[in-house]
TORKERO-186333 format. One record per residue (C-alpha): x, y, z; residue number from 1; residue in one letter. Coordinates in steps of 0.05 Angstrom, whole numbers. Example, Ala and Ser with C-alpha at 12.3 -4.5 7.8 and 13.67 -1.06 7.14 Angstrom:
// residues 2
<<246,-90,156>,1,'A'>,
<<273,-21,143>,2,'S'>,
//
This chain:
// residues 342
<<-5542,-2689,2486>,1,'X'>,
<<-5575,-2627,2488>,2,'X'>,
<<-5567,-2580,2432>,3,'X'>,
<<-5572,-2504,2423>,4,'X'>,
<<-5598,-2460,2364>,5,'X'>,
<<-5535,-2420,2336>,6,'X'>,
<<-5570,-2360,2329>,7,'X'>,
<<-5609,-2343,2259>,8,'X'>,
<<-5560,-2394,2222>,9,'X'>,
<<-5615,-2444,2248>,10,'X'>,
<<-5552,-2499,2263>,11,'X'>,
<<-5565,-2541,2324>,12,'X'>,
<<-5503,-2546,2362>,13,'X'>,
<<-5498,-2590,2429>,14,'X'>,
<<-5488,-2553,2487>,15,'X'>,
<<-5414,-2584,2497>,16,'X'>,
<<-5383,-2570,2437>,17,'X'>,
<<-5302,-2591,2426>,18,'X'>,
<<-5251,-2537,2419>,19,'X'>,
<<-5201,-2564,2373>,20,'X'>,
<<-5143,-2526,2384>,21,'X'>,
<<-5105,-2566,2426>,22,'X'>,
<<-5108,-2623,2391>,23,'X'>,
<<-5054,-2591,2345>,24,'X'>,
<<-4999,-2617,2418>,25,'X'>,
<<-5018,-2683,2401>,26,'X'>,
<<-4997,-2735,2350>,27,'X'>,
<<-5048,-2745,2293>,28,'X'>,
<<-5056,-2817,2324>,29,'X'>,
<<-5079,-2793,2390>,30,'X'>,
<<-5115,-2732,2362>,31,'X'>,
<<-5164,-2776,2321>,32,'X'>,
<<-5179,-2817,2366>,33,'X'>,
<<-5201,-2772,2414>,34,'X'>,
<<-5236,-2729,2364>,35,'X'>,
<<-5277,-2785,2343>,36,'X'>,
<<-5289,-2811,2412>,37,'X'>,
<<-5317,-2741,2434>,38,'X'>,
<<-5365,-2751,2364>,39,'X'>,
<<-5381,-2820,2394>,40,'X'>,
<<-5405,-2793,2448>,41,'X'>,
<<-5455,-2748,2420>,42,'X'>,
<<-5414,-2686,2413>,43,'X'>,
<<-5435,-2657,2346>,44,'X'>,
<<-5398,-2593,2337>,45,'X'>,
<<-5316,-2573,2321>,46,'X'>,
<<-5284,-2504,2321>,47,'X'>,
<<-5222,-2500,2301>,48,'X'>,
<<-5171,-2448,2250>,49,'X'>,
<<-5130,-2444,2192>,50,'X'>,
<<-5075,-2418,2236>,51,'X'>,
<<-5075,-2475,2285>,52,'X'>,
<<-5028,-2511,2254>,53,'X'>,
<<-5048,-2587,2239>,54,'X'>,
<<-5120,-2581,2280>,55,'X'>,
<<-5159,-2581,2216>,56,'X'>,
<<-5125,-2635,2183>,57,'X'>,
<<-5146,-2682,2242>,58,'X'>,
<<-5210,-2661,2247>,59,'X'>,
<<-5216,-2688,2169>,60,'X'>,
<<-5174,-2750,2183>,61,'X'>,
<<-5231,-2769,2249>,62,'X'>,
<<-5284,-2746,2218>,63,'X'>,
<<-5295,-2743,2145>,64,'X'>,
<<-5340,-2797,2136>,65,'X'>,
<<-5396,-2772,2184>,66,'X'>,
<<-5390,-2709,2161>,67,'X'>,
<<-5466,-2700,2147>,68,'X'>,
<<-5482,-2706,2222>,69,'X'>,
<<-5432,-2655,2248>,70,'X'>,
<<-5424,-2571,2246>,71,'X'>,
<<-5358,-2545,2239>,72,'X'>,
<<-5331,-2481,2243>,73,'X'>,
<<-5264,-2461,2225>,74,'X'>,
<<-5229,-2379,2213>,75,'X'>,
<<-5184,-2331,2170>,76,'X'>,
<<-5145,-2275,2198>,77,'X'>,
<<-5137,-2262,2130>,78,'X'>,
<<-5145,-2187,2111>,79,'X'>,
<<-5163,-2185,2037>,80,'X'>,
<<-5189,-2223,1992>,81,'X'>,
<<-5131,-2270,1967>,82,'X'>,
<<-5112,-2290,2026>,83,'X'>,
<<-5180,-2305,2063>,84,'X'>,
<<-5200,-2341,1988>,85,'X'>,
<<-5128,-2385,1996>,86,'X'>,
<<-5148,-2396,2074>,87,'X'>,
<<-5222,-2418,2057>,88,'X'>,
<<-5192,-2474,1996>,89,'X'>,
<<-5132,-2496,2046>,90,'X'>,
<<-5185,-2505,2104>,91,'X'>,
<<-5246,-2547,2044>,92,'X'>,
<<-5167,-2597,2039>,93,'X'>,
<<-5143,-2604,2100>,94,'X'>,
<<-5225,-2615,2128>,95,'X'>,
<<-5234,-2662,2073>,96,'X'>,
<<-5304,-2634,2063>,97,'X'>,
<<-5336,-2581,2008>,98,'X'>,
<<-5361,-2537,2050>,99,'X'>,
<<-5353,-2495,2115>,100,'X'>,
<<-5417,-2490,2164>,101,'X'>,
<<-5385,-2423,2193>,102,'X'>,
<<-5327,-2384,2167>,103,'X'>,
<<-5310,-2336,2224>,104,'X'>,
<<-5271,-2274,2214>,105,'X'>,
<<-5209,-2286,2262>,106,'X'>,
<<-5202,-2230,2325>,107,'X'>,
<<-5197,-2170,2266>,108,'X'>,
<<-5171,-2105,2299>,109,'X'>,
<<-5221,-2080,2253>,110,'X'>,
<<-5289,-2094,2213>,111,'X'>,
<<-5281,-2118,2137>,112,'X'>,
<<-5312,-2068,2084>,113,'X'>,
<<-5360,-2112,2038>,114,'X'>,
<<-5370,-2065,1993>,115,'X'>,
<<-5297,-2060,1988>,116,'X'>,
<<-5289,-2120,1922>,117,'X'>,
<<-5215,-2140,1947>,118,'X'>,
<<-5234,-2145,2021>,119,'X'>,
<<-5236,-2204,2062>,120,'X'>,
<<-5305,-2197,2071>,121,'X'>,
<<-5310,-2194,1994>,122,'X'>,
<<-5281,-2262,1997>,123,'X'>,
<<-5332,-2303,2039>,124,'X'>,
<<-5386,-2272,2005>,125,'X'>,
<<-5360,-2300,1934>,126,'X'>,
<<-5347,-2366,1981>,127,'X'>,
<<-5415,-2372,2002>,128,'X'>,
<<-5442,-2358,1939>,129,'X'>,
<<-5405,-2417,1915>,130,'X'>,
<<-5433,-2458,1968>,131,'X'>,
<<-5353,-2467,2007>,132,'X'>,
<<-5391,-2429,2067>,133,'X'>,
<<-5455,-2434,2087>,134,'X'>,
<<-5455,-2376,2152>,135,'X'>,
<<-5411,-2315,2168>,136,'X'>,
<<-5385,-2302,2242>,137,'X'>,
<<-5331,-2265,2274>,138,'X'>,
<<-5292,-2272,2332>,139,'X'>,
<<-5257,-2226,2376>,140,'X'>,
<<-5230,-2197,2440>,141,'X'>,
<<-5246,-2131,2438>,142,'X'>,
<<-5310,-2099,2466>,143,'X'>,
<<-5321,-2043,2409>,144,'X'>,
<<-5307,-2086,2360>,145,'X'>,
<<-5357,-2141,2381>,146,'X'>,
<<-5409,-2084,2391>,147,'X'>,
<<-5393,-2059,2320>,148,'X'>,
<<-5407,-2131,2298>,149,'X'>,
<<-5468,-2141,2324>,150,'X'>,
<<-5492,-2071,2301>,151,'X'>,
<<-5473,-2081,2229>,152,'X'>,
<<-5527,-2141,2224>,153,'X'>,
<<-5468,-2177,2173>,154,'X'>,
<<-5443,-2227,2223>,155,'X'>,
<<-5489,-2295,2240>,156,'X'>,
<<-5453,-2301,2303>,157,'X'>,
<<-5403,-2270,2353>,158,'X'>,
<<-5349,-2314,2388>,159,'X'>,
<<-5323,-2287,2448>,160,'X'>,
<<-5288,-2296,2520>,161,'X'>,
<<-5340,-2312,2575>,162,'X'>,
<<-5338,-2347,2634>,163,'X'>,
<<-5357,-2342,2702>,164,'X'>,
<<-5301,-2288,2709>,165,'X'>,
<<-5342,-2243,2657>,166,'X'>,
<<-5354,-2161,2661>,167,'X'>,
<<-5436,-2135,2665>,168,'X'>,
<<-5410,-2110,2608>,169,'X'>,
<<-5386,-2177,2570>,170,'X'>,
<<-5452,-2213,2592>,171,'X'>,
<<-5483,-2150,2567>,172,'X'>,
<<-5454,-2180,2493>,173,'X'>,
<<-5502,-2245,2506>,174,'X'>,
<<-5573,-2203,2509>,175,'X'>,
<<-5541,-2154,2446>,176,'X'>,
<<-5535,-2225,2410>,177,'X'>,
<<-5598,-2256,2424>,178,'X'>,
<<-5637,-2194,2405>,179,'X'>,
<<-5602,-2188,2335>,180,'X'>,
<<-5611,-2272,2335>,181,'X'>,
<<-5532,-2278,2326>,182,'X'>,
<<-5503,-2342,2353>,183,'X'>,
<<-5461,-2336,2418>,184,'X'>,
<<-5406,-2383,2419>,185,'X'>,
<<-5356,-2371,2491>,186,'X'>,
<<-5284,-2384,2485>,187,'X'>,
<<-5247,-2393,2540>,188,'X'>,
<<-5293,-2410,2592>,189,'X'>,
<<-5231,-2438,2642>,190,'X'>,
<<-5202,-2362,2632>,191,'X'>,
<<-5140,-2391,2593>,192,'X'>,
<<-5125,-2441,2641>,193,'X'>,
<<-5137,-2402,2704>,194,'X'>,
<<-5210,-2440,2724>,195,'X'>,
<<-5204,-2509,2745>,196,'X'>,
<<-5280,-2528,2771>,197,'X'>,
<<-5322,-2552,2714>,198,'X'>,
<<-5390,-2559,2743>,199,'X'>,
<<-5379,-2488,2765>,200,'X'>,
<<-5360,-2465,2693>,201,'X'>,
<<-5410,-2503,2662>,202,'X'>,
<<-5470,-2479,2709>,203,'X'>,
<<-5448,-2408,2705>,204,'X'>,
<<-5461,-2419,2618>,205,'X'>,
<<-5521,-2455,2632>,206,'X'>,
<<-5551,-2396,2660>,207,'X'>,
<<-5553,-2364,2588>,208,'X'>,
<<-5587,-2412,2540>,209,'X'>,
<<-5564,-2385,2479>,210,'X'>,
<<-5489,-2388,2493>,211,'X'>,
<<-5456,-2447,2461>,212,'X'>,
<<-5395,-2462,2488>,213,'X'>,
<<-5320,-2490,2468>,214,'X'>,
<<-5283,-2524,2511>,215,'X'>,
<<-5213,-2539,2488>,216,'X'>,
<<-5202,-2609,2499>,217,'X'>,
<<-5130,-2647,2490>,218,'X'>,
<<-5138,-2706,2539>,219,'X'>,
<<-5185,-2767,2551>,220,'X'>,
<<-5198,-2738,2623>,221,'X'>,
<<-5221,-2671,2606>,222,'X'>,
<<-5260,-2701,2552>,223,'X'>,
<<-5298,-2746,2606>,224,'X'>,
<<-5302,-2686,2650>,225,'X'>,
<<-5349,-2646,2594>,226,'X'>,
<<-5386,-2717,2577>,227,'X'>,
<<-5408,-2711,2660>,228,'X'>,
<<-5426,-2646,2656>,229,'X'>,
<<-5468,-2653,2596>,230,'X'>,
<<-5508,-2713,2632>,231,'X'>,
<<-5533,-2666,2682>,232,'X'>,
<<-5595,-2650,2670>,233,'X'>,
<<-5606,-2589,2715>,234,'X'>,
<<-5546,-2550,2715>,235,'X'>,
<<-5544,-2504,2781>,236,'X'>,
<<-5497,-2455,2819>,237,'X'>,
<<-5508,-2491,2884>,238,'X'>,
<<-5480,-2457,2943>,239,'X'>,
<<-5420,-2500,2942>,240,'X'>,
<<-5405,-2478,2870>,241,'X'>,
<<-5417,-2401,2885>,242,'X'>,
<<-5369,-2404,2933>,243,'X'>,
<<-5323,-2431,2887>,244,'X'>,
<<-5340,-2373,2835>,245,'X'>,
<<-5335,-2321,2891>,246,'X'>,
<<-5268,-2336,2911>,247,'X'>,
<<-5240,-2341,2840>,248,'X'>,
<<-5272,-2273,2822>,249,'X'>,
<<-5248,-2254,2879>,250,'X'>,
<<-5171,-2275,2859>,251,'X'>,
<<-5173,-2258,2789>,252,'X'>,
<<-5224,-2208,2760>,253,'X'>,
<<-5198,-2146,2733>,254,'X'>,
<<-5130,-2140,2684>,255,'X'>,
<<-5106,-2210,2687>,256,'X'>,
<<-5082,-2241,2621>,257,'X'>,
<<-5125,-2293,2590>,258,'X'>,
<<-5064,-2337,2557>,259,'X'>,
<<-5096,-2316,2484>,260,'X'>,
<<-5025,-2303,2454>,261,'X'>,
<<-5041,-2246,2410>,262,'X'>,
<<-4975,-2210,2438>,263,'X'>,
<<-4932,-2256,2407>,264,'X'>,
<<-4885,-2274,2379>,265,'X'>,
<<-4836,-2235,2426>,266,'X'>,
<<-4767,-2214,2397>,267,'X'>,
<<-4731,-2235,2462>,268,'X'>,
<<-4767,-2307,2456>,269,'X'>,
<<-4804,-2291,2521>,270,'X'>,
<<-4859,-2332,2536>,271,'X'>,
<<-4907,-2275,2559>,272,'X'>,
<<-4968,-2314,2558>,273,'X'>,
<<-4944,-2360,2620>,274,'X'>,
<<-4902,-2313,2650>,275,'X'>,
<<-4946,-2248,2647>,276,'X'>,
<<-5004,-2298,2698>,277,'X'>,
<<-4945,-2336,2720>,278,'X'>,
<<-4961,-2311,2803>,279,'X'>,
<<-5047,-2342,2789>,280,'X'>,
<<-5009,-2410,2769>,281,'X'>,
<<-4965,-2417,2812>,282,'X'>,
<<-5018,-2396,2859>,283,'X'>,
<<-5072,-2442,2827>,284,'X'>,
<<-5043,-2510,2806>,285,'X'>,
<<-4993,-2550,2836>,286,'X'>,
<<-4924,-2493,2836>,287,'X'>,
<<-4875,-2555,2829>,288,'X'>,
<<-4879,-2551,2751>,289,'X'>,
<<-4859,-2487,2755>,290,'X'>,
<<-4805,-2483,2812>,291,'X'>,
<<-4741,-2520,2770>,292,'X'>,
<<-4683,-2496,2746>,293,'X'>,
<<-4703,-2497,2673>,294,'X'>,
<<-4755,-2456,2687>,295,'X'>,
<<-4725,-2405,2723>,296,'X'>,
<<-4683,-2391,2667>,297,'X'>,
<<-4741,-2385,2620>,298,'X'>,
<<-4777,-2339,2674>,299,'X'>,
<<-4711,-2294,2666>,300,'X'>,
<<-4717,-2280,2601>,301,'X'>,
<<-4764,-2226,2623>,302,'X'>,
<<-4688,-2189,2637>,303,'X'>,
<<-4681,-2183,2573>,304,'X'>,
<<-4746,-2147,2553>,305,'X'>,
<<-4726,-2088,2501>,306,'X'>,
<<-4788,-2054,2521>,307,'X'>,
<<-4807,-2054,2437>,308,'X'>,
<<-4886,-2049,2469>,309,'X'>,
<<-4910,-2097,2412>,310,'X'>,
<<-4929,-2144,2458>,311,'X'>,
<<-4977,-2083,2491>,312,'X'>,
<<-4996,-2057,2423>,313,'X'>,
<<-5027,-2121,2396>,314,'X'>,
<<-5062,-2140,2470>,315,'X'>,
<<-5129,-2139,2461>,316,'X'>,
<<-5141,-2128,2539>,317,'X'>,
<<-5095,-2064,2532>,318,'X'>,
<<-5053,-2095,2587>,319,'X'>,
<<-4981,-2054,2602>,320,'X'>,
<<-4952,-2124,2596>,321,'X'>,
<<-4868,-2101,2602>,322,'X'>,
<<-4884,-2076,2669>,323,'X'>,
<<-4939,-2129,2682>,324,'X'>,
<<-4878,-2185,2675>,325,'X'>,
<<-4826,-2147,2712>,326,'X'>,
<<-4881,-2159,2770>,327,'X'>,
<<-4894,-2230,2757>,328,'X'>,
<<-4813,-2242,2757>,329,'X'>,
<<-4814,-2208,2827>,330,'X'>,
<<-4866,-2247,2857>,331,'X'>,
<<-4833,-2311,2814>,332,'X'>,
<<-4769,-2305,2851>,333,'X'>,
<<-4801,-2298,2917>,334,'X'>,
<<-4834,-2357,2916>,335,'X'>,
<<-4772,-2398,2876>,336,'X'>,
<<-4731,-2371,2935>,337,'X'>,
<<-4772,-2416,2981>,338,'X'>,
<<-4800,-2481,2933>,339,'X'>,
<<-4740,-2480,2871>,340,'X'>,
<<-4690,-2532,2861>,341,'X'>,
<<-4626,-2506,2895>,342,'X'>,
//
């Protein structure tokens, strides 16, 4: 498989690398054997996080033993130095592995001082002196605050949403990257969910060499789909596929929610992930799953919204999400009016 330079860290990463954070829905049976299939098959890096729940325990259980032939990359939200230094020895255990390829600073809402001794950043320098991490990164949401990384010359590489959905100014990020040699690594390159063509998603990264990117993987299929796409040798937006890309950028670019989940948790138990792009879903995949009674009820919940704003406050998109769900309930009940279970 072809791999990709991760920026001045010098690691060579294949071009489909395996997002691991689904892998925390499934049971550690099925998670590590589909981990170590995806190795199997030539896929040689993981990203994954301390706060996704049992992901980097099965990455340890599949692949300890070939642990020499693989990068992973793993992240703290912590914000000082305790708590990053207790994330960093929790993620060496559950990884069962002595050190950390890339320890990435985890969608900050602002920049770690390392001058600053108790800082966070404090504590991956102190890691990496100890040889538990061997390259710094940072991921994030935010526009200023990926330009601030990139200017500060302290981060090895940048992870980031980018997909065929992305601003001028978001593919702007890719050129600031490869002229400070800092890694790009693209989250969410389906837009959360929203994108379901993967040649089209794959060609559109392709254009931009030095863009590694994640795909979260939970099932054998989608797996398979990735392995396909990384056969092709040429990897071009044929007319077919722009089409494809002009109608979804058509549908959905602009203030659409990318399913991160940084608004929650939600006092009212609200789901606002799925229910603030609940009208591109049902829109976009097959609206049965959607249309029952069950899920009506959950869609409702949106009722009982206290209008705290938390949810707006810690969007990283700066979406006015209360009033952005009271539309999706309205469009919701149009279209359970005509397809719900009576």
């Amino acid at each position: 498989m072809k791999k990709i330079r991760l920026g001045r860290t010098e690691l060579m990463v294949t071009e489909t690398s395996f997002g691991a954070l689904p892998i925390q829905r499934l049971s550690t049976e099925d998670a590590v054997k589909l981990v170590r299939r995806a190795y199997e098959s030539g896929i040689n890096y993981f990203d994954t996080a301390n706060s996704y729940t049992d992901s980097e325990y099965k990455l340890g259980l599949a692949l300890s033993d070939v642990r020499k032939n693989i990068v992973i990359s793993t992240k703290s939200a912590g914000k000082d130095y305790k708590t990053v230094t207790a994330h960093i020895e929790n993620s060496l255990k559950m990884l069962k592995t002595d050190y950390i390829d890339l320890l990435q600073f985890h969608n900050p809402a602002s920049l770690s001082d390392p001058n600053d001794p108790d800082s966070a950043f404090a504590a991956v320098l102190d890691a990496k002196k100890k040889g538990y991490v061997r390259h710094i990164g940072i991921t994030n949401h935010r526009m200023n605050i990926a330009r601030e990384a990139i200017a500060s010359g302290l981060y090895e590489t940048l992870q980031f949403p980018f997909s065929y959905l992305a601003s001028e100014e978001e593919i702007g990020l890719v050129e600031l990257c490869k002229e400070a040699d800092m890694g790009f690594i693209a989250m969410k390159g389906l837009a959360g969910g929203l994108l379901n063509n993967a040649a089209a998603c794959a060609a559109f990264i392709a254009q931009y060499p030095t863009v590694v990117p994640i795909w979260g993987i939970q099932r054998e299929h989608e797996l398979d789909e990735w392995l396909r796409e990384a056969e092709k040798e040429n990897k071009v937006i044929t007319p077919e596929l722009q089409a494809v890309i002009d109608k979804d950028r058509a549908e959905l670019v602009g203030g659409f929610c990318r399913s991160c989940g940084y608004c929650l948790p939600c006092p009212m138990e609200i789901d606002i992930p799925q229910a603030a792009r609940m009208n591109c879903l049902i829109r976009r995949a097959p609206a049965a799953q959607y249309m029952t009674k069950e899920y009506h009820e959950k869609m409702h919940r949106i009722e009982n919204c206290i209008e705290c704003r938390a949810c707006a406050s810690r969007c990283p998109y700066s979406l006015d999400i209360p009033n952005v769900l009271k539309a999706m309930l309205k469009d919701y009940d149009e279209m359970y009016e005509k397809l719900g279970e009576k």
